[in-house]
C-alpha positions in Angstrom: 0.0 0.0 0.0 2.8 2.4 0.9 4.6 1.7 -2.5 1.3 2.1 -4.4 1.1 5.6 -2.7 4.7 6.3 -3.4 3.8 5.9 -7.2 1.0 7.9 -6.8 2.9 10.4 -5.3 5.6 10.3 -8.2 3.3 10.6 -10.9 0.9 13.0 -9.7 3.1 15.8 -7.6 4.9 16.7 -11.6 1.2 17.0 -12.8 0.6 19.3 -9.7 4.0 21.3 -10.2 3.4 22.1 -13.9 -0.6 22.8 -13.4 0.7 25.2 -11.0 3.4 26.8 -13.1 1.0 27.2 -15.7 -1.0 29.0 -13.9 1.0 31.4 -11.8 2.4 31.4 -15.7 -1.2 32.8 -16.9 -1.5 35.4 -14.5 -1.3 39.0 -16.0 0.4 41.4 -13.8 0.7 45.1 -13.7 4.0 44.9 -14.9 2.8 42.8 -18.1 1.2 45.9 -19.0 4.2 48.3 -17.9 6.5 46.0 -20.2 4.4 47.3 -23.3 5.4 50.8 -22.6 9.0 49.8 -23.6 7.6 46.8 -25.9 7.1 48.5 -29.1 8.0 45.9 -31.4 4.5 44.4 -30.3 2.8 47.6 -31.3 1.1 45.5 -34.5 -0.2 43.2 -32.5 -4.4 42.8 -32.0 -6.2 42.7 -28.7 -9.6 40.7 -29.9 -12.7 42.2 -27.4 -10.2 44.4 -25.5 -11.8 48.0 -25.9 -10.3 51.2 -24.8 -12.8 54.0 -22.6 -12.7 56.4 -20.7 -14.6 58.1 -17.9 -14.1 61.9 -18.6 -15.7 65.3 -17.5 -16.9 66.4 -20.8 -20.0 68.6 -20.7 -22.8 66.1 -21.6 -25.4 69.0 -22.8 -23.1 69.7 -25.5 -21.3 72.8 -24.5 -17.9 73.7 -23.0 -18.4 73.2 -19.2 -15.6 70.7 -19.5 -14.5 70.5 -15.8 -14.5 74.3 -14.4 -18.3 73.6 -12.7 -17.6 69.9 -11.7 -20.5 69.3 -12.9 -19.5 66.1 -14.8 -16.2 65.1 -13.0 -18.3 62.4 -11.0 -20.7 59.6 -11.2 -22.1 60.0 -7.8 -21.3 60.9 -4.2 -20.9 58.5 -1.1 -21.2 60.8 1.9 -18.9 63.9 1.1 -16.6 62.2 -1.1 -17.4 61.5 -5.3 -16.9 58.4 -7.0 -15.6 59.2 -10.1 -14.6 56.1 -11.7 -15.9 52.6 -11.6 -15.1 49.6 -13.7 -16.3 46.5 -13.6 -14.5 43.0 -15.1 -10.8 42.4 -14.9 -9.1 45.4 -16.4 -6.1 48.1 -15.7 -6.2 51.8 -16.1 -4.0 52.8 -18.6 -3.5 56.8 -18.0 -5.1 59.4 -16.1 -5.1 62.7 -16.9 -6.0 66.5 -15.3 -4.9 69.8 -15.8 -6.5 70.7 -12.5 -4.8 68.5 -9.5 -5.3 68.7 -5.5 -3.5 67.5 -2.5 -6.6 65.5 -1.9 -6.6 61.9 -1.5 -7.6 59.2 -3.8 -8.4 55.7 -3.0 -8.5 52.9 -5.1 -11.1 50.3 -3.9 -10.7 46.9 -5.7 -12.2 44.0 -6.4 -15.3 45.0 -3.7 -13.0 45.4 -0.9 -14.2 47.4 2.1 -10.8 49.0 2.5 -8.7 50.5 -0.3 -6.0 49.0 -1.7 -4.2 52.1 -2.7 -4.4 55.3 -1.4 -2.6 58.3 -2.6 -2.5 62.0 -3.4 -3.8 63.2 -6.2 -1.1 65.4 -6.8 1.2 62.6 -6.0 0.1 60.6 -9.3 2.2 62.6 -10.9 4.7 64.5 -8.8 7.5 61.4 -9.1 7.6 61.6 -5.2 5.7 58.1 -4.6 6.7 55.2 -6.0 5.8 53.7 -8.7 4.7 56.8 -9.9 8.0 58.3 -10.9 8.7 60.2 -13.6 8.4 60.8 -16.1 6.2 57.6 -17.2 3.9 60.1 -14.4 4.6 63.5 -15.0 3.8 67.5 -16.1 4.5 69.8 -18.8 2.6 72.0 -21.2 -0.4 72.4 -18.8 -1.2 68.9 -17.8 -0.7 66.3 -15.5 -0.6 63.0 -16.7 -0.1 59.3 -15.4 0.5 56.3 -17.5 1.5 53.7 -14.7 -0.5 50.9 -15.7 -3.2 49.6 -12.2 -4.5 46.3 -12.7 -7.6 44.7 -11.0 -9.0 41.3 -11.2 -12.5 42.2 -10.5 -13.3 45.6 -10.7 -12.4 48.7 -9.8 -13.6 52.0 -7.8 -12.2 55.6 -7.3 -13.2 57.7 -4.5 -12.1 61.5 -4.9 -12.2 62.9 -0.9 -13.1 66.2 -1.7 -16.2 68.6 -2.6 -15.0 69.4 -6.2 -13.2 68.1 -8.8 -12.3 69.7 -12.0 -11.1 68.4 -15.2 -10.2 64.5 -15.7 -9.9 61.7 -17.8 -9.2 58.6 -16.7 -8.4 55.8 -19.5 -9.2 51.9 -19.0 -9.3 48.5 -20.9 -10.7 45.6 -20.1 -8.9 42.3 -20.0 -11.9 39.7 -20.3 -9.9 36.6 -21.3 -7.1 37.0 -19.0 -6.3 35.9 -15.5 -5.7 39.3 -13.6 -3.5 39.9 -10.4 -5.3 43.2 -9.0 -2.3 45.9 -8.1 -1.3 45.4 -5.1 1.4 48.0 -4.2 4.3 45.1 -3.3 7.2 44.8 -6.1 9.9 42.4 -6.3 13.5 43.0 -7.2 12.7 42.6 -11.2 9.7 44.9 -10.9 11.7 47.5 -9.8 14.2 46.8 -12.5 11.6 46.5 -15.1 10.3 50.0 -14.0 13.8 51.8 -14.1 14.4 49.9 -17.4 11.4 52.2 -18.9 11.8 54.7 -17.3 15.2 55.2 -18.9 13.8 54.8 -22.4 11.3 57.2 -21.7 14.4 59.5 -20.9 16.3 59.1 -23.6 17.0 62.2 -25.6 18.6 60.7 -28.5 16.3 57.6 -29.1 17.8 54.9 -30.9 16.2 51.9 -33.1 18.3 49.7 -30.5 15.9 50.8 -27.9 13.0 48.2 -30.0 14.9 45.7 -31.3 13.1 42.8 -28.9 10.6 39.8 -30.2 9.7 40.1 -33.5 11.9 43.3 -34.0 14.8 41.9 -33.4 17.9 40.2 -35.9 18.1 43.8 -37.7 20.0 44.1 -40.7 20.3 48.0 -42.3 20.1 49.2 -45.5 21.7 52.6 -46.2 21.5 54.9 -49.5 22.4 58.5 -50.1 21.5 60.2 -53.2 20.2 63.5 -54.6 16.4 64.3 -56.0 15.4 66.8 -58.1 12.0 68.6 -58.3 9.8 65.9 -60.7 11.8 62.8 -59.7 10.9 59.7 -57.3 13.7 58.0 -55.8 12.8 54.4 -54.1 15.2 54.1 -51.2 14.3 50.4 -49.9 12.7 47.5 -51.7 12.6 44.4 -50.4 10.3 41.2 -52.0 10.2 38.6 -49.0 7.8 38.9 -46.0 9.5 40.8 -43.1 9.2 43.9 -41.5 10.8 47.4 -41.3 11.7 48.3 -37.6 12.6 51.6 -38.0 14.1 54.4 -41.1 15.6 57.5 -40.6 15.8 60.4 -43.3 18.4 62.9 -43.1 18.0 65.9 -45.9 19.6 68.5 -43.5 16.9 71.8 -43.9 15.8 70.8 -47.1 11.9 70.0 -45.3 12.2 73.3 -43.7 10.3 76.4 -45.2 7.0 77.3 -46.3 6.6 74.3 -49.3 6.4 70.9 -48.1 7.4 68.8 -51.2 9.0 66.2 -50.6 6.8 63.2 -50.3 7.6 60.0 -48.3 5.6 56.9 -49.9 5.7 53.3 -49.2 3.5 50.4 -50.2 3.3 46.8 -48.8 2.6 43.6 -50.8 1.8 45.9 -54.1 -1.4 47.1 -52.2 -3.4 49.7 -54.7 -3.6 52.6 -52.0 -0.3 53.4 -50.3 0.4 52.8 -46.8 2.4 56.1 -46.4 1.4 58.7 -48.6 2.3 62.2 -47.1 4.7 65.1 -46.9 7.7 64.1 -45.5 7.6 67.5 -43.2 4.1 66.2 -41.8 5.0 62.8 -41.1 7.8 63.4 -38.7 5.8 66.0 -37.0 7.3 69.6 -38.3 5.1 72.8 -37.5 4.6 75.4 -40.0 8.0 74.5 -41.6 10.0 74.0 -38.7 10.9 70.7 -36.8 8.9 70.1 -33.7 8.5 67.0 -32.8 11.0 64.7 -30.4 9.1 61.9 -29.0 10.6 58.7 -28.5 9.1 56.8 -30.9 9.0 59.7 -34.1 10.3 63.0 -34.4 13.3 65.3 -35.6 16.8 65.4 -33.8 19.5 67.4 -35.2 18.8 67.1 -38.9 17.7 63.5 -39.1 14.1 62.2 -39.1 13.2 59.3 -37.4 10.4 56.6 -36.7 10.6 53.3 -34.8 7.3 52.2 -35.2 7.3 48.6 -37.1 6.3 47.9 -40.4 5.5 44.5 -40.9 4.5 42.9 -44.7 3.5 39.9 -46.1 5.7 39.6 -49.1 7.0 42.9 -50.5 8.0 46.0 -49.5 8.7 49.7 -51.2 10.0 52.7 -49.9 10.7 56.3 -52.0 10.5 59.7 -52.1 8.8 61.8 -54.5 9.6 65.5 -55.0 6.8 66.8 -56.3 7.8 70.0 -59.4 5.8 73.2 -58.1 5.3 75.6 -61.4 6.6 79.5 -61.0 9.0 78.3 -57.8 12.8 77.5 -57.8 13.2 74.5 -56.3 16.9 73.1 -55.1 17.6 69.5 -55.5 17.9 67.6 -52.0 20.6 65.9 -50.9 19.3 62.6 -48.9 21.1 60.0 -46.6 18.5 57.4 -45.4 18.8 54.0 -43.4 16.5 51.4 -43.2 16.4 49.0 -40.3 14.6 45.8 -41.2 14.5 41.9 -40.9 13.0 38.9 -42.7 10.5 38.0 -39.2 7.2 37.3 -41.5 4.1 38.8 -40.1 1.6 36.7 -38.0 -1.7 37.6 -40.1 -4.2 36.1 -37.6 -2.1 38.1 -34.6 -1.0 41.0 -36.3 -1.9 44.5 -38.3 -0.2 46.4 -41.1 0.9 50.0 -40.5 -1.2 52.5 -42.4 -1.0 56.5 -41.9 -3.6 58.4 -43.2 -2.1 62.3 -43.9 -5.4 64.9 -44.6 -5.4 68.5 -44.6 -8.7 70.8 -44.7 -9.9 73.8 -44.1 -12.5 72.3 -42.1 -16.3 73.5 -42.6 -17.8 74.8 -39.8 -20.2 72.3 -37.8 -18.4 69.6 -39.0 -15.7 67.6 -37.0 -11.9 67.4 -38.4 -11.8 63.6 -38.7 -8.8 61.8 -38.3 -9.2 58.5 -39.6 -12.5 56.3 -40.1 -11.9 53.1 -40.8 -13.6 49.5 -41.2 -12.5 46.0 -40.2 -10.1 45.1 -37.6 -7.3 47.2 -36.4 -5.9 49.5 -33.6 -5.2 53.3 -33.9 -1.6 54.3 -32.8 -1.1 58.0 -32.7 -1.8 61.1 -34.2 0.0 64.1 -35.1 -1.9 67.4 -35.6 -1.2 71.0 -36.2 -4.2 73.6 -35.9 -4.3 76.8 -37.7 -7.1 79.2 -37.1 -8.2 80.8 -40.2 -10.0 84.1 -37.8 -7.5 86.4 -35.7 -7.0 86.3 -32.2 -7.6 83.9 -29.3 -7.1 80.3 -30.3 -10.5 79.0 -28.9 -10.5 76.5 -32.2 -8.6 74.6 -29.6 -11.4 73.9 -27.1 -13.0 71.5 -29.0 -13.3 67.8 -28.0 -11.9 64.9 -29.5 -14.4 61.7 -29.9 -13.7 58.0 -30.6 -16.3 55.9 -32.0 -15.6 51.7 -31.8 -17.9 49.4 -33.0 -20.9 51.1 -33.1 -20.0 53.0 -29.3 -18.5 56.3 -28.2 -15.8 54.8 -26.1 -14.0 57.5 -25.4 -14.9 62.0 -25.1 -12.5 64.6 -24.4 -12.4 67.9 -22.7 -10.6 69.7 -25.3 -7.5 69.6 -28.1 -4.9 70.7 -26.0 -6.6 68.3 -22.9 -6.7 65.1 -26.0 -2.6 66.1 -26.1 -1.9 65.5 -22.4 -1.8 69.3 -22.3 -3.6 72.1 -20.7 -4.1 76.0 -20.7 -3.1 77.0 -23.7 -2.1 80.9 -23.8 -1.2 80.8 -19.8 2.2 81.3 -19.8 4.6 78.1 -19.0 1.7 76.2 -19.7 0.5 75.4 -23.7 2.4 78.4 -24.4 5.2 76.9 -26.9 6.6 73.5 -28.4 7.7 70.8 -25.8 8.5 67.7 -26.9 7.9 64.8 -23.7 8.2 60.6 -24.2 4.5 59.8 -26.1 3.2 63.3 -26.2 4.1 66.6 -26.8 3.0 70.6 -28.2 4.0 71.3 -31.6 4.3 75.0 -31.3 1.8 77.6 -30.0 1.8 81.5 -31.5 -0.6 83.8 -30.4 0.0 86.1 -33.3 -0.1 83.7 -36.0 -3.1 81.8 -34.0 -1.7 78.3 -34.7 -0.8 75.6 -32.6 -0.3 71.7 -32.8 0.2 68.4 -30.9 1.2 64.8 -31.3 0.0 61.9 -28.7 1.2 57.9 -29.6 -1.0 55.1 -28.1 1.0 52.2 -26.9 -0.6 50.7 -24.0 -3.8 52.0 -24.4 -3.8 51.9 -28.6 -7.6 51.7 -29.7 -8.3 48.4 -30.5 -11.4 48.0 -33.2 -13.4 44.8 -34.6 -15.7 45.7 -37.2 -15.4 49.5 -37.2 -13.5 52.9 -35.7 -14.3 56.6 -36.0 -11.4 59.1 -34.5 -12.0 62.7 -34.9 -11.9 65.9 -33.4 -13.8 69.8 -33.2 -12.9 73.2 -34.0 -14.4 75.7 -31.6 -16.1 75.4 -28.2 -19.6 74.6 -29.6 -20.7 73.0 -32.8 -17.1 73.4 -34.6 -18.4 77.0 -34.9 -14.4 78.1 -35.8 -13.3 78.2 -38.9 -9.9 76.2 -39.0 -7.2 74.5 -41.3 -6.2 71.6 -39.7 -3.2 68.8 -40.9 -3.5 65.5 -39.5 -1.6 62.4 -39.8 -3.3 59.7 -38.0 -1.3 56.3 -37.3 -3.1 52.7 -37.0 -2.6 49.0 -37.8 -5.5 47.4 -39.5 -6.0 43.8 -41.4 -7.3 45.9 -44.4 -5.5 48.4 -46.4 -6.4 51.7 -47.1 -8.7 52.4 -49.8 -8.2 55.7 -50.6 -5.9 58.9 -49.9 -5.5 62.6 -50.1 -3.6 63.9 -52.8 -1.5 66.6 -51.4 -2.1 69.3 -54.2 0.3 72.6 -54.7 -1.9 74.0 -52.2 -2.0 72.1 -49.9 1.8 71.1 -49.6 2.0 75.4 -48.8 2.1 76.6 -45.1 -0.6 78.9 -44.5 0.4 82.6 -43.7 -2.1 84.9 -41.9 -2.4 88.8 -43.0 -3.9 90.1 -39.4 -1.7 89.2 -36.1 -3.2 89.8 -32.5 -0.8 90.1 -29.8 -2.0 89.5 -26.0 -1.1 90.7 -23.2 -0.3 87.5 -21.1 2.2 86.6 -23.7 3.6 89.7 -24.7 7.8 89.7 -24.4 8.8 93.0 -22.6 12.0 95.1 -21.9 11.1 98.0 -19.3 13.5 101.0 -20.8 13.5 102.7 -17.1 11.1 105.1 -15.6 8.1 102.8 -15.7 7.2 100.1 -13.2 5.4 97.5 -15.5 2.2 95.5 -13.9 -0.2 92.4 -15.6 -4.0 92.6 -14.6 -7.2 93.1 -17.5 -3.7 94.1 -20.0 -0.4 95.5 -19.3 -0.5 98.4 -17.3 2.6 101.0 -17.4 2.8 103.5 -14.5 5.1 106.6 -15.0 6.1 109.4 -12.3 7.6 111.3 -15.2 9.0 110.0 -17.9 9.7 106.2 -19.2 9.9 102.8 -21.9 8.9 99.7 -22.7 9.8 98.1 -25.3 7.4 94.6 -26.7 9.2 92.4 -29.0 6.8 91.6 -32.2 7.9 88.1 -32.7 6.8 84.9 -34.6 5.1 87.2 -37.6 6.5 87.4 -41.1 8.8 90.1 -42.8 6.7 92.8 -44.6 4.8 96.0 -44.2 2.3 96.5 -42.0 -0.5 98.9 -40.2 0.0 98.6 -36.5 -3.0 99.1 -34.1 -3.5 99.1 -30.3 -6.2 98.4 -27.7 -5.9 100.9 -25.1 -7.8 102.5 -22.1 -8.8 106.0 -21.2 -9.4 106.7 -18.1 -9.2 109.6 -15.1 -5.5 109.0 -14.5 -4.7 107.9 -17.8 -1.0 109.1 -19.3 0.4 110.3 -22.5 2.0 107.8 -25.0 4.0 108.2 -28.5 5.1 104.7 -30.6 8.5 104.0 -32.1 10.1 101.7 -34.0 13.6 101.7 -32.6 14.5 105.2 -33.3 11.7 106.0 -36.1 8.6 107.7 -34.5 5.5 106.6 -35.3 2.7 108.3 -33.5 2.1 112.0 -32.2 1.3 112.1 -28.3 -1.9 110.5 -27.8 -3.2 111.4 -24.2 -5.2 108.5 -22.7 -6.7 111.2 -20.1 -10.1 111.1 -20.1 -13.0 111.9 -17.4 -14.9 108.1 -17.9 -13.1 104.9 -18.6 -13.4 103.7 -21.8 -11.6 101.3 -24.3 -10.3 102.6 -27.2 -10.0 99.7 -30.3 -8.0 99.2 -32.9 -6.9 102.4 -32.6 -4.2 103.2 -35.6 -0.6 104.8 -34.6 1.5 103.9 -37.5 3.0 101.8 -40.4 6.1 99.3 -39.6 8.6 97.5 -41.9 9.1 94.2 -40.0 12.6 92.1 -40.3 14.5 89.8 -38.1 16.3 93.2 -36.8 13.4 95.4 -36.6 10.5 93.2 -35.1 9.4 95.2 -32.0 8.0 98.7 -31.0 8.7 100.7 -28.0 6.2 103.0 -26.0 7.1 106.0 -24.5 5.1 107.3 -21.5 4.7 110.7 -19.9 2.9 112.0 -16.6 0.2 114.5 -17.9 -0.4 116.3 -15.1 -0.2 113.5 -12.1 -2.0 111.2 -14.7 0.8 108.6 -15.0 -0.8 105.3 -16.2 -1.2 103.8 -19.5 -2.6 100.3 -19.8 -2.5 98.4 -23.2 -4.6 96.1 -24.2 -4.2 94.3 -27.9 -1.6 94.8 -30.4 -2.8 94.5 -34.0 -0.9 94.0 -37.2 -2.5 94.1 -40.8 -0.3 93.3 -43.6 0.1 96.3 -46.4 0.1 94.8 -49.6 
């Protein structure tokens, strides 16, 4: 009997062992989900029933009371706290956003505990002071606050706000239906912690490298390097390649030559001799320039030094081509462009039932009013990756084109609504100044370039963790104005995805629309107006800037971002009872007489003309001079307005 047990014993404990190796093997972690922030080769790869959402504080009526009222930052209240997310089924929150945070607490109730099973600041998501949340996978710049430390549950999760009002928030989820969740638990071993500093230094990297991808499927990478010159009317192909495999990463290097106000240059590439290229758009746009500049230094696409990068993979089933086309603009002398490009690539076939092709979908428009700017709409199955977008308003002054919402649409459900453009970017107050006030360039999202005066701006965001997964059907697409796209606008876009069908058609990027658009009118504002204080004034910000002389005194405000030419400058100023005398030069040039500002009401005097100006690198400002008039010693500008003089 004993030696039957012993057999027993022999043959079953191995059975035992292995069942539980599988499983512990099955169980999906939180750090299975961090690992996929450094993962990019497996960026092609589906996730069948595994939607993105998003609880968000958009105004439901319609209108902009994104978050300022509170009115939508909550489901519900328990006691004097609000719940303001709640998900049920095994899932992780992917990123949570806010432009807006407090030193109140947050707790994390999971899986119907009674007790939380993380508490923690809200500011502290983001601050890199509490760990895991360190930076900058959690982090701030341009605005907002964002966190993209993945928090797993196995059940289902809730989060309590401990406060009476919150403001703006998004917070980003996907559920894991088919998979065997470990709920976050706030405990980490040796090779979590190594895991975690292993991203964190990718996400640091300021000269990203295609070595920083080059795992799974992306690994074994052979390169294949051509320089050569292209003249206006020619297409060059660069890589061609007629086995399956997949392209890991290229970079283009054509020193300035994308710079300037005529994007023509085109990159192109086409897998398996599909009749709708994959890649069809201005080589500036792709790699995420602004208005003829480079502006864009992410870690997975952008512009260092004068090479172009992009490590996103490329997979094909049996052929790929790669080229440039420089497309021959009539009445314009164009200079042939010198090009050095590498392709890194290997023969790793793609998996067709696990994998996507990359597809970008370039479009440019002035968009009609009431009608959304749409990314991309596609059918079939797919995941969306990543868009790049600059805004140009096509009306003067504040850029309120930039409050609208973004909305996603999957399989016949909104899944996910914004709080506005700059909010969609990871961003947040744009025209505040060291907020969305200029082009900054962070790990997966970033600001393009913001100018007042030439009321533009732009942004990129990339989707790795939470990428947009789709079955039958995706919508992506954003407004133009705070109500009803009511703005008019001429928006670029270049939206990323990979999907198991190609594209079926494409913009053609006409003369036109290869041009950077130039304003004639410029508004400057206050808030972001650069000044140098001569002496004799003491220089204030309140309702504009206010200048306050005892006798005599400058200021000089630096008309930057605006192109060279002629033009009629006009100010927004205000009388009033102790209002001050004021004369307008150009450097040593007077413009104006002495306008007094003394009046016996308060009034505001618009558009008011003082003068003509000849604008160059050397002569782009104008300089106030103020006088007391009689113990009235205060001026106080408003708006600056230029018109161009033909």
């Amino acid at each position: 009997m004993i030696d039957k047990l012993k057999k027993y014993v022999l043959i079953l404990l191995p059975m035992y062992l292995f069942a539980s190796l599988q499983t512990a093997a099955q169980t999906y972690r939180w750090t299975d989900e961090l690992e996929l922030l450094k993962r990019v080769d497996k960026l092609p790869e589906y996730r069948t029933d595994a939607y993105v959402e998003q609880f968000s504080s958009y105004d439901r009526t319609g209108g902009n009371d994104d978050g300022f009222a509170g009115t939508y930052s909550f489901l519900r209240k328990e006691g004097d706290k609000l719940v303001i997310a709640e998900m049920e089924g095994p899932g992780v929150i992917n990123r949570i956003w806010t432009p807006t945070p407090t030193d109140n607490m947050l707790y994390f109730y999971f899986d119907g505990q009674e007790e939380p099973g993380l508490k923690i600041r809200f500011s502290d998501l983001f601050s890199g002071k509490v760990y895991p949340f360190i930076n900058p996978i959690c982090g701030n710049e341009i605005g907002g606050y964002y966190c993209y430390l993945p928090i797993t549950y196995k059940k289902s999760c809730k989060i309590i706000f401990d406060g009476p009002k919150l403001e703006f928030i998004q917070i980003q989820y996907r559920a894991l239906p088919k998979k065997k969740v470990e709920t976050y638990n706030g405990e980490f071993s040796q090779q979590d912690k190594d895991l975690l500093a292993d991203v964190a230094q990718i996400w640091s990297d300021l000269s990203p490298a295609v070595t920083n991808y080059t795992f799974g499927k992306s690994a074994n990478v052979q390169t294949q390097e051509k320089s050569f010159t292209i003249n206006p009317g020619e297409e060059i192909p660069f890589f061609e390649f007629h086995k399956p495999g997949r392209i890991v990463g290229m970079t283009i290097d054509g020193g300035t030559s994308f710079e300037g106000l005529y994007k023509d240059v085109i990159l192109s590439a086409c897998w398996d001799n599909e009749e709708v290229e994959a890649i069809y758009a201005p080589v500036a746009d792709f790699f995420g320039y602004a208005y003829g500049k480079g502006a864009m230094r992410s870690i997975l696409m952008g512009k260092q030094g004068t090479s172009n990068y992009c490590f996103l993979p490329m997979p094909f089933d049996k052929s790929a081509t790669m080229k440039l086309v420089y497309k021959k603009r009539e009445g314009v002398q164009q200079s042939p462009v010198s090009v050095n490009v590498k392709v890194y690539y290997n023969e790793e076939r793609r998996v067709r039932k696990e994998e996507g092709k990359f597809y970008s979908v370039w479009r440019r428009e002035k968009t009609p009013l009431g009608i959304f700017h749409k990314f991309v709409s596609q059918k079939g199955k797919g995941h969306y990756v990543g868009t790049i977008h600059q805004a140009q308003g096509l009306r003067s002054g504040m850029t309120v084109f930039f409050e609208g919402d973004d909305s996603t649409y999957v399989d016949n459900k909104m899944r996910l609504h914004g709080t506005g453009s700059e909010d969609y970017y990871n961003g947040g107050w744009y025209a505040l100044l060291d907020r969305w006030d200029r082009g900054n360039s962070l790990p997966l999202h970033g600001c393009l370039d913001y100018s007042l005066p030439m009321s533009r701006t732009g942004g990129y965001r990339f989707f790795l963790t939470d990428k947009l997964s789709y079955e039958k059907e995706l919508y992506h697409g954003i407004e133009h104005g705070p109500t009803g796209n009511d703005f008019p606008v001429d928006y670029i876009s270049v939206a990323f995805l990979y999907s198991a069908q190609p594209l079926q058609s494409r913009e053609e990027p006409t003369d036109e629309l290869r041009t950077v658009y130039q304003p004639t009118e410029h508004v400057y504002f206050p808030q972001l107006m650069q000044l140098t204080v001569g002496g004799g004034v003491q220089v204030s910000h309140d309702r504009g800037i206010r200048m306050t002389a005892s006798h005599y005194g400058t200021v000089r405000i630096m008309l930057n971002d605006v192109p060279e030419g002629r033009y009629k400058v006009l100010i927004n100023y205000f009388e009033k009872p102790d209002g001050a005398d004021f004369q307008v030069w150009q450097r040593q040039k007077c413009l104006s007489e002495w306008i007094s500002t003394k009046a016996t009401e308060e009034r505001n005097r618009e558009k008011e003309y003082v003068g003509d100006i000849n604008l160059t690198e050397q002569t782009n400002s104008i300089t106030f001079h103020i006088r007391n008039n009689q113990g009235a010693g205060q001026f106080e500008l408003g708006l600056i307005t230029l018109e161009r003089v033909e």
